[in-house]
C-alpha positions in Angstrom: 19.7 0.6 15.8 17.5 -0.8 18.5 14.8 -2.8 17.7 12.1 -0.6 19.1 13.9 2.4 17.4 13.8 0.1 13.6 10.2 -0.5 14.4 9.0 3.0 14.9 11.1 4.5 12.7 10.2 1.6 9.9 6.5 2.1 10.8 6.3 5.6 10.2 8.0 5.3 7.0 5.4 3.0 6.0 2.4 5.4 6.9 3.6 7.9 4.8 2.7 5.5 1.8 -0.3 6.5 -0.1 -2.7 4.1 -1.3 -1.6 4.4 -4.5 2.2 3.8 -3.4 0.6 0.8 -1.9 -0.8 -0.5 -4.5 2.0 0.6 -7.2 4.8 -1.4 -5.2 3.2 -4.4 -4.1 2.0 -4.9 -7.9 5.7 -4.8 -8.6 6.5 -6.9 -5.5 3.6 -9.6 -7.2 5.1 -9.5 -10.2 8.8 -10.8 -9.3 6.6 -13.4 -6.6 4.8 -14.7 -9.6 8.1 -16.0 -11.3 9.5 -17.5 -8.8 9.6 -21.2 -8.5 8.4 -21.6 -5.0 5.4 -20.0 -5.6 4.7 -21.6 -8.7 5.6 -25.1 -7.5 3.8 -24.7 -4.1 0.2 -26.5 -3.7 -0.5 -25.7 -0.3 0.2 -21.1 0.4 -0.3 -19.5 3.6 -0.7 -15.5 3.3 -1.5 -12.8 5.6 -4.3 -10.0 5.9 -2.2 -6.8 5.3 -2.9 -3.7 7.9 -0.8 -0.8 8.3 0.0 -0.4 4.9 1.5 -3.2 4.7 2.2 -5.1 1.3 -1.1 -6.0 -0.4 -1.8 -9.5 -1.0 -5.4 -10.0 -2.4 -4.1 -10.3 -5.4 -1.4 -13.1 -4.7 -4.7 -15.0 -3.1 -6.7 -14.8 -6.2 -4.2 -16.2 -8.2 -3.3 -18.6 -5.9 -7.2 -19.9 -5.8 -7.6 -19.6 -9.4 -4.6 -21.7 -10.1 -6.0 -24.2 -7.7 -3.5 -23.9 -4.5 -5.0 -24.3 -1.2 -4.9 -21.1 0.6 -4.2 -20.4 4.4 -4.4 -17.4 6.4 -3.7 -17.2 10.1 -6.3 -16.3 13.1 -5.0 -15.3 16.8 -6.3 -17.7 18.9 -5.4 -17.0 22.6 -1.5 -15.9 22.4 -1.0 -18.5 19.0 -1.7 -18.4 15.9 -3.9 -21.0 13.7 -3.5 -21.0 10.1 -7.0 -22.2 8.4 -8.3 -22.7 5.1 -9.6 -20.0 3.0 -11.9 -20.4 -0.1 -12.6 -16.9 -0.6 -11.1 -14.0 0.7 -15.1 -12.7 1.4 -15.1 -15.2 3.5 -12.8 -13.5 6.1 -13.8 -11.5 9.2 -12.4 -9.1 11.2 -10.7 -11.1 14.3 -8.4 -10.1 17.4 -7.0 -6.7 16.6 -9.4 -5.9 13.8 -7.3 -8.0 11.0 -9.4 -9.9 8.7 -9.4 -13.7 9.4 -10.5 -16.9 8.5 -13.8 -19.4 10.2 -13.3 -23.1 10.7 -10.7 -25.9 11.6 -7.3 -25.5 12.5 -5.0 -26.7 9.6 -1.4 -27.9 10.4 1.2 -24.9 9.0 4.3 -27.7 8.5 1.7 -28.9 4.9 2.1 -25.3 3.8 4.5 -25.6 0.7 4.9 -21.8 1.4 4.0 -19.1 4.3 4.3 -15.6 3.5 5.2 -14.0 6.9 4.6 -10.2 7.4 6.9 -8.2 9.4 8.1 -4.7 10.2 11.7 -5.0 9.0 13.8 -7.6 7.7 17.4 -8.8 7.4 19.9 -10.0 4.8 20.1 -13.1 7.1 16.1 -13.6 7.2 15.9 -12.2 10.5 12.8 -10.4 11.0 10.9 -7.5 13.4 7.1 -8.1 13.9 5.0 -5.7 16.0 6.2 -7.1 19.4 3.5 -9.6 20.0 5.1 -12.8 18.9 2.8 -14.4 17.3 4.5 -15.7 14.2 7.8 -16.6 16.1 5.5 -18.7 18.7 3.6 -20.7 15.6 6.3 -21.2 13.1 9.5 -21.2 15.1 9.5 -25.2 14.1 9.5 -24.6 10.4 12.7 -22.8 10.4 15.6 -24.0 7.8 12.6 -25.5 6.2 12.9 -23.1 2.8 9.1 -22.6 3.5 9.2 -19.1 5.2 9.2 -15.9 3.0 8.4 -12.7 3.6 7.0 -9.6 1.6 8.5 -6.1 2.5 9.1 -2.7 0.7 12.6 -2.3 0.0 12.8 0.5 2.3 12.2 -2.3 5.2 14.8 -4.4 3.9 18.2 -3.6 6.3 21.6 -4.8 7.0 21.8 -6.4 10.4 18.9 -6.9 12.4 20.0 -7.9 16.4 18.5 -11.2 16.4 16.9 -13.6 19.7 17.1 -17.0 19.8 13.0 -17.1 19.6 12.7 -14.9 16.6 11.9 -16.9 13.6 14.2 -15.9 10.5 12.9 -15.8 6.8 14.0 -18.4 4.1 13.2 -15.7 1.5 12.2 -12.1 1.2 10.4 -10.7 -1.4 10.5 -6.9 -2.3 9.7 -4.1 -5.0 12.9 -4.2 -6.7 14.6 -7.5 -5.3 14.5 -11.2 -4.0 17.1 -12.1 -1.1 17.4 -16.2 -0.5 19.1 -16.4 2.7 21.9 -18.8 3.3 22.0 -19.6 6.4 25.5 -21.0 6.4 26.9 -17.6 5.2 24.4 -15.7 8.3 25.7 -18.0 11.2 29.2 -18.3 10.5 29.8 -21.6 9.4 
């Protein structure tokens, strides 16, 4: 299917969720996050402000704060993306396209131990459709192969074969309801 076609179709499916869908699936999705060693062992977590219906994450940030992890979120500046501290998540304010956002200094994403990337669809190969901005692919094309890039997605987002472009950035790791898929990326490009 085309991308735009997986988008629209993908987003739609997605607005159909109810708030309590929402909430029932990501707590599941949280759940199987929580065990896994990369979150556990990670210091330095980069997470995203969910619109759309898209996965929830307060919850991931309050227990990555209360365990003592930094926390980063991204803000659009111009056509990029910065990723800056967070201390609170009242501390974030609505930015470029209404999505909440963090204040202050710029903060390197390549010290993130982990960066939870949204997206509209994903791949068994980590590849990934966003909204059609670019904005993620731009900032963290770099920290590819770096087993630092996970995504969260409902299951239903989760296909076989994406059409990939040499400036999308793939996933290292994606996250669902009912699932965790670690991409190996010898298997995905043939070698």
């Amino acid at each position: 299917m085309p991308k735009r076609s997986l988008r629209a179709a993908t987003l739609a499916r997605r607005r159909e969720l109810t708030r309590q869908q929402v909430a029932s699936l990501s707590f599941a999705l949280h759940q199987r996050f929580f065990g896994l060693p990369e979150f556990q062992s990670a210091k330095v977590l980069a997470l995203y402000a969910p619109i759309h219906h898209e996965v929830e994450t307060d919850a991931v940030a309050m227990a990555a704060l209360n365990s003592g992890k930094t926390l980063l979120y991204p803000a659009v500046v111009g056509n990029d993306l910065e990723f800056r501290r967070v201390c609170g998540l009242d501390r974030l304010v609505p930015g470029k396209f209404g999505i909440l956002e963090p204040q202050g200094d710029a903060v390197d994403p390549a010290g993130a131990d982990l960066i939870v990337v949204p997206g509209v669809a994903f791949d068994l190969c980590g590849r990934r459709i966003g909204y059609g901005k670019g904005y993620y692919d731009r900032s963290l094309h770099r920290l590819e192969r770096s087993g630092r890039l996970a995504a969260f997605s409902y299951d239903f987002q989760l296909v076989e074969e994406i059409a990939g472009e040499p400036h999308d950035v793939t996933m290292d790791l994606i996250v669902t309801e009912l699932r965790v898929v670690r991409v190996n990326k010898n298997i995905c490009e043939g070698e």
